[in-house]
N, C-alpha and C positions, 0 to 999 in steps of 0.2 A: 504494500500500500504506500504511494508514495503522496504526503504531507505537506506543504509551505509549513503549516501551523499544528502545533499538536499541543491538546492539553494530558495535563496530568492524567486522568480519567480516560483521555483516548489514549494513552499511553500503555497505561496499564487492560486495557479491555486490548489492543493489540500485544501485547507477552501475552496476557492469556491465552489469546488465537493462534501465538507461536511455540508457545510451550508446555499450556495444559496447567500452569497454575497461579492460582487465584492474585493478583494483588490490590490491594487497597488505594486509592486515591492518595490519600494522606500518605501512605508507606511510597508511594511513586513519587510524588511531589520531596519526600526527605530525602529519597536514594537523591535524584536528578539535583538535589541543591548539595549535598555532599559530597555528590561527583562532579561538580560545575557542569552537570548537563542541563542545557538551556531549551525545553522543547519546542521552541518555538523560534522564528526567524524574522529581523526586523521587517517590514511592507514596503519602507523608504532602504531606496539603494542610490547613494549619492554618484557610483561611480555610472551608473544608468544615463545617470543627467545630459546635457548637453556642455560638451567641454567648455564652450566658447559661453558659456552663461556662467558658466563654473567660476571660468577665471576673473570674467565681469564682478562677480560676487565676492571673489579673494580680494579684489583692489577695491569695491568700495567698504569690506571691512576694514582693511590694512590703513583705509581713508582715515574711518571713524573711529580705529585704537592707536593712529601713532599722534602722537601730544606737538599740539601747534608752539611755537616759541613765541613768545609774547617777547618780543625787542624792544 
């Protein structure tokens, strides 16, 4: 079964359909944060973006954090 998104619950209802036994929500949710496994994947993929918007975007931040000199 291939996923973008999986919660806890669908996590565990899928082990059970691969392995035949039982596990709990809550017991799926502590393994996955114990193990840094994250089930789910962010929706926003910056490197998707259009490059030429991208770099538009770096220069009017790099605008608005580097400090004007007051002379």
């Amino acid at each position: 079964m291939k996923r973008a998104n999986w919660t806890h619950a669908t996590l565990a209802a899928f082990f059970y359909r691969q392995t035949g036994i039982r596990v709990g929500e809550t017991a799926m949710g502590d393994f996955c944060r114990r193990h840094g496994v994250r089930p789910y994947r962010p929706t926003y993929r910056f490197l998707r973006a259009d490059p030429a918007r991208q770099q538009r975007a770096r220069q009017e931040l790099n605008e608005k954090t580097t400090p004007v000199n007051m002379a």
